[in-house]
C-alpha positions as CSV (number, residue, x, y, z in Angstrom):
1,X,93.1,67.7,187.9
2,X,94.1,69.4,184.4
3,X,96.8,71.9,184.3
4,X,97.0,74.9,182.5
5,X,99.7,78.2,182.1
6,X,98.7,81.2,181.5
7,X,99.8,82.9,178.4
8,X,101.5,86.4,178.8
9,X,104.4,83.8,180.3
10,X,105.0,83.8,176.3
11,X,104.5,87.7,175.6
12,X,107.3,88.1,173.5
13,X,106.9,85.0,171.7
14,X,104.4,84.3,168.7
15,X,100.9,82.8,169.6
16,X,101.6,79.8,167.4
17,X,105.0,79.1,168.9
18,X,104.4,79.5,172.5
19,X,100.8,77.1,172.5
20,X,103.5,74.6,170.0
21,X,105.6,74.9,173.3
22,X,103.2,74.7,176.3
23,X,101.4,71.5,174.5
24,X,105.1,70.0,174.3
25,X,105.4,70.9,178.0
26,X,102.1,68.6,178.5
27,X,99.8,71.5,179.6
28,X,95.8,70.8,178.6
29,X,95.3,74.7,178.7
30,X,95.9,78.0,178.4
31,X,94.6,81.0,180.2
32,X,94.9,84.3,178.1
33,X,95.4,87.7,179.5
34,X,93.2,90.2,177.2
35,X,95.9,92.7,176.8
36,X,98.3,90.6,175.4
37,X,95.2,89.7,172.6
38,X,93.7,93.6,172.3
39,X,94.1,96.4,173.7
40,X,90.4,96.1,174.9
41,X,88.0,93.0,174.3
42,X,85.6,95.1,171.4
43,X,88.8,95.3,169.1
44,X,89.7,91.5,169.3
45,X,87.5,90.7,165.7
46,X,85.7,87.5,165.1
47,X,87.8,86.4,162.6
48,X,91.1,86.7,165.3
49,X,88.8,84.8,167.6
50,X,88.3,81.9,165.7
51,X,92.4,82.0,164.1
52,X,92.9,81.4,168.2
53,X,90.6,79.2,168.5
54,X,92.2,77.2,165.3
55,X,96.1,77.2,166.7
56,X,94.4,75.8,170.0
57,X,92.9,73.0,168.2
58,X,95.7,72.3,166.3
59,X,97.9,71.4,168.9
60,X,95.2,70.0,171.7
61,X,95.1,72.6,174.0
62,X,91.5,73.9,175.9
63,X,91.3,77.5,176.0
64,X,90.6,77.6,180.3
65,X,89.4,81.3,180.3
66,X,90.5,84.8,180.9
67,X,92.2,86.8,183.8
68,X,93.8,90.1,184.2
69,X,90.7,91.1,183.0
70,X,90.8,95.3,183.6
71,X,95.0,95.4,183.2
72,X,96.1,98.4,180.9
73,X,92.5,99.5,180.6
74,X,91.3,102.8,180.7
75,X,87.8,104.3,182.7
76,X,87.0,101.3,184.1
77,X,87.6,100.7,187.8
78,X,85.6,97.8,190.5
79,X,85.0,99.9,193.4
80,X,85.1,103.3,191.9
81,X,82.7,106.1,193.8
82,X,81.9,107.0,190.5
83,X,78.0,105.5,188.8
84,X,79.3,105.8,185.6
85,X,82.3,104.3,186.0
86,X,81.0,101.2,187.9
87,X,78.2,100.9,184.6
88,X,81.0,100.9,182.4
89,X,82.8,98.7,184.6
90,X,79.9,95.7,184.8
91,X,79.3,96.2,181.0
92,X,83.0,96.1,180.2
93,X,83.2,92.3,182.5
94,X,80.0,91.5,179.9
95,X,82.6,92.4,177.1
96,X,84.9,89.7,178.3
97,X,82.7,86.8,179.1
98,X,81.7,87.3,175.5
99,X,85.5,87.1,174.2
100,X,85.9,84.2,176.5
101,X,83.4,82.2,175.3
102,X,84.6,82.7,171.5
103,X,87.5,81.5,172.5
104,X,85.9,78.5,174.0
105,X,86.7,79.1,177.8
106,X,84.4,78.9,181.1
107,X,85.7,81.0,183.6
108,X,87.4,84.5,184.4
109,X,89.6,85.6,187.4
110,X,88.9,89.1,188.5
111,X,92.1,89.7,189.9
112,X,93.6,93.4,188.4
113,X,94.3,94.9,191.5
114,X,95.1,98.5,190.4
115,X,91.7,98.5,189.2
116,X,89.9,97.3,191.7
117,X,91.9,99.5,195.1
118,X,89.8,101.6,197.6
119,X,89.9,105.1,196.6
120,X,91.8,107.3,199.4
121,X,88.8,107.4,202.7
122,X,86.3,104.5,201.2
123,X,85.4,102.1,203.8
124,X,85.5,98.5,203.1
125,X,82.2,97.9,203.0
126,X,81.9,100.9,200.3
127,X,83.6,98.9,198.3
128,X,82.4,95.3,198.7
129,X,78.6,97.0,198.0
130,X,80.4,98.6,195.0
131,X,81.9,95.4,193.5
132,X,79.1,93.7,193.6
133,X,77.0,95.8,192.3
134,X,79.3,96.1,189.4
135,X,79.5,91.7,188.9
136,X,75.6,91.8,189.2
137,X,75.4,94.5,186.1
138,X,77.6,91.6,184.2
139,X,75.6,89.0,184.9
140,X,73.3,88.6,182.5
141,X,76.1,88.6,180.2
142,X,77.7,85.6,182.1
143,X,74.6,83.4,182.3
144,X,74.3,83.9,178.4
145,X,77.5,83.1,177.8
146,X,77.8,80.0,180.4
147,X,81.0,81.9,182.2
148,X,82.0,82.0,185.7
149,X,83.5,85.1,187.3
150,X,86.3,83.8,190.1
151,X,86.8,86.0,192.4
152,X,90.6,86.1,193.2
153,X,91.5,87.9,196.9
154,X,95.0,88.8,196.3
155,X,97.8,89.5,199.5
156,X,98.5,92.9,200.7
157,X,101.6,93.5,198.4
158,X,99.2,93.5,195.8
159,X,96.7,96.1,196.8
160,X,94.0,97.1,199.5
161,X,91.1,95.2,198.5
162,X,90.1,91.9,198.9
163,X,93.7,90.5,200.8
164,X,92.1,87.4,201.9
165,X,89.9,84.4,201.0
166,X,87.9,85.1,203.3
167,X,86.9,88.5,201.8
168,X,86.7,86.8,198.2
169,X,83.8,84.3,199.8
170,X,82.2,87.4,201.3
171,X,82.0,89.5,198.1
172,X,80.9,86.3,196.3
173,X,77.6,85.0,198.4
174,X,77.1,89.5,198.2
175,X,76.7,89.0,194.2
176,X,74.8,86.0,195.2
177,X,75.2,83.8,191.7
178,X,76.1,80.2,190.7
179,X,78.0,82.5,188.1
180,X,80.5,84.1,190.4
181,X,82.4,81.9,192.3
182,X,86.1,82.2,194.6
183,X,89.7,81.7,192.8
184,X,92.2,80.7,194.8
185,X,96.1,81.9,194.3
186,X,99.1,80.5,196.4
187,X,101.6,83.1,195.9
188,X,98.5,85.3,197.7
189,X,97.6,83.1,200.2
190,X,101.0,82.7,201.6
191,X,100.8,86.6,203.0
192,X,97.5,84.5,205.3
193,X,98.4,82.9,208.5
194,X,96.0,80.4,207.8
195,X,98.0,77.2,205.9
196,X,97.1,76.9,202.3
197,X,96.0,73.3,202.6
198,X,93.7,74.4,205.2
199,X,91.7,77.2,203.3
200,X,91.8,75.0,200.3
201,X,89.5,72.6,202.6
202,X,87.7,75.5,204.4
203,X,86.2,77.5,201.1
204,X,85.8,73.8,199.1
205,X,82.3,74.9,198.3
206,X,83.3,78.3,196.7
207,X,86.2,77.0,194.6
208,X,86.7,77.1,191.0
209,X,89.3,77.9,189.9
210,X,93.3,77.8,191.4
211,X,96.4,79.4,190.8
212,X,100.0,77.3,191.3
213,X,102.9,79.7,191.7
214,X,105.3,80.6,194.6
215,X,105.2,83.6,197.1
216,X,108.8,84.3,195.3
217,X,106.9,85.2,192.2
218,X,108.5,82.4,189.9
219,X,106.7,78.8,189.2
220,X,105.7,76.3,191.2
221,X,108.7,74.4,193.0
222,X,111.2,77.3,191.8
223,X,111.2,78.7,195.7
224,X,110.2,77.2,199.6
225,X,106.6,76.6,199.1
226,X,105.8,72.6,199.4
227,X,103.2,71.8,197.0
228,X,102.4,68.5,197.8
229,X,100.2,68.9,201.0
230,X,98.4,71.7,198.3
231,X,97.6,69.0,195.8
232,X,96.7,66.4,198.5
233,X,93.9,69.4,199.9
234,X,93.2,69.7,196.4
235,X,92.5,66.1,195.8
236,X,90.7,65.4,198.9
237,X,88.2,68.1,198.2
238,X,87.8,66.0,194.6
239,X,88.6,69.3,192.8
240,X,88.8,68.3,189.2
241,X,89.2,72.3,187.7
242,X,91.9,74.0,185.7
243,X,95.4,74.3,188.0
244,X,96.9,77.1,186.1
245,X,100.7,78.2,186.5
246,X,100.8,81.6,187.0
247,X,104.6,83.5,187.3
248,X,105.6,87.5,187.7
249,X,109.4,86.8,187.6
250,X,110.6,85.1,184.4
251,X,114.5,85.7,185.1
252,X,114.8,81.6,185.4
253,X,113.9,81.7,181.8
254,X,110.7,81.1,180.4
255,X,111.4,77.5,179.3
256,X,112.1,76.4,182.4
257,X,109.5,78.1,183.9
258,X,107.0,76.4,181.6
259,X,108.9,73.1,181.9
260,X,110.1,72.4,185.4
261,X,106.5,74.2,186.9
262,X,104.4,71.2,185.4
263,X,107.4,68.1,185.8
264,X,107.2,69.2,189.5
265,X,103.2,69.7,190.0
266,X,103.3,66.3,188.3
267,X,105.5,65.0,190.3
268,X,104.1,66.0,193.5
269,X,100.5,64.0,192.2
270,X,102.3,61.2,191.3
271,X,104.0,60.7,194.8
272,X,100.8,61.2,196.2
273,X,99.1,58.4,193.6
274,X,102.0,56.1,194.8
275,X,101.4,56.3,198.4
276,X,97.8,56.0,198.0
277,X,98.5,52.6,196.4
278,X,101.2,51.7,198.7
279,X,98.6,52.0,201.5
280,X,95.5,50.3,199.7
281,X,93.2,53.7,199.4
């Protein structure tokens, strides 16, 4: 299990600075947010590709993938009525699985809710036929690029589409590709009535990628949410993927955030190392 933050937690801060900082923290990898690279994916240049690619290197760090991937975009939208719009939409994702493989990453959360939300009378099923028809237009894009689309079913504060894991599994055996696959996000699965721990088990053979954040929006042991049975599900499934902190409200500071997030995931495996040993497994 290899950890990972994502990188608009350092917005304000110089690329170089904050992947100097997030190495220090002990993080493996970072997962970048377009915008905060581009204001779209064509006008990131090759030559900015490999300069991020080079400050990576430099201080050890894997480059995990992208999310956020339609946030502060313009005329493109996932379940949009519209034919054009969805074309521009699935050509768009094709965009980004290039940039993400530049920058040496494997995967992509489609989260983006605002772009994604069921126009005012569209049935749910409008939509699911929709989205998928818009991940099958990238495909091609992602098989030549060896990147995964993860599917990321956000909670009902969020939006109106895809609330549950359940409905990320659904859209995902629609597309019907090795190349798209189901995220999972605990800040968004708290709003299910189904334990985290438990839908980490149930959709094991969907997963690939994984948010760690808490329903209060900050990092990972910053609010109520006990992480520990999480990375115990985790583990017993044998997922060995990216666990990526994710955080909305930075008033704790970002260095703590970045800090204390990790120290505590950490922490949380290493209790659950100890007892293994302590009871011979």
């Amino acid at each position: 299990m290899n950890f990972a933050i994502c990188n608009e937690t350092f917005v304000d801060w110089p690329l170089p600075q904050a992947l100097r900082f997030a190495a220090d923290c002990g993080y493996k990898g970072i997962e970048f947010a377009p915008f905060t690279l581009g204001a779209s994916a064509a006008q990131i240049s090759q030559s900015e590709r490999r300069g991020i690619v080079r400050l990576l290197e430099a201080e050890g760090l894997e480059a995990v993938g992208l999310h956020w991937l339609l946030a502060k975009t313009t005329g493109v939208h996932l379940t949009s009525p519209d034919t054009a719009t969805r074309r521009r939409t699935g050509i768009y994702l094709g965009e980004l699985a290039r940039l993400c493989r530049d920058l040496g990453g494997r995967l992509m959360v489609l989260g983006s809710p605002q772009q994604r939300n069921l126009a005012q009378g569209m049935s749910e099923e409008e939509a699911m036929q929709y989205a998928a028809e818009v991940i099958q237009t990238a495909l091609p894009a992602l098989e030549d690029s060896g990147v995964v689309l993860a599917v990321e079913p956000l909670g009902p504060a969020e939006g109106n589409f895809l609330l549950t894991a359940a409905d990320g599994v659904r859209l995902v055996e629609m597309v019907g590709s090795p190349q798209c696959r189901l995220h999972l996000d605990c800040k968004a699965m708290s709003s299910e009535t189904t334990p985290i721990p438990d839908l980490v088990r149930r959709y094991r053979d969907h997963l690939v990628h994984f948010h760690a954040n808490d329903p209060n929006r900050q990092g990972p042991g910053f609010g109520q949410l006990q992480f520990e049975p999480i990375i115990a599900a985790l583990e017993e499934i044998d997922y060995n993927g990216w666990v990526s902190v994710e955080v909305f409200d930075y008033s704790p500071g970002v260095e703590p955030l970045a800090r204390q997030s990790i120290d505590y995931l950490r922490a949380c495996l290493a209790k659950l190392h100890n007892s293994a040993k302590i009871n011979g497994n």
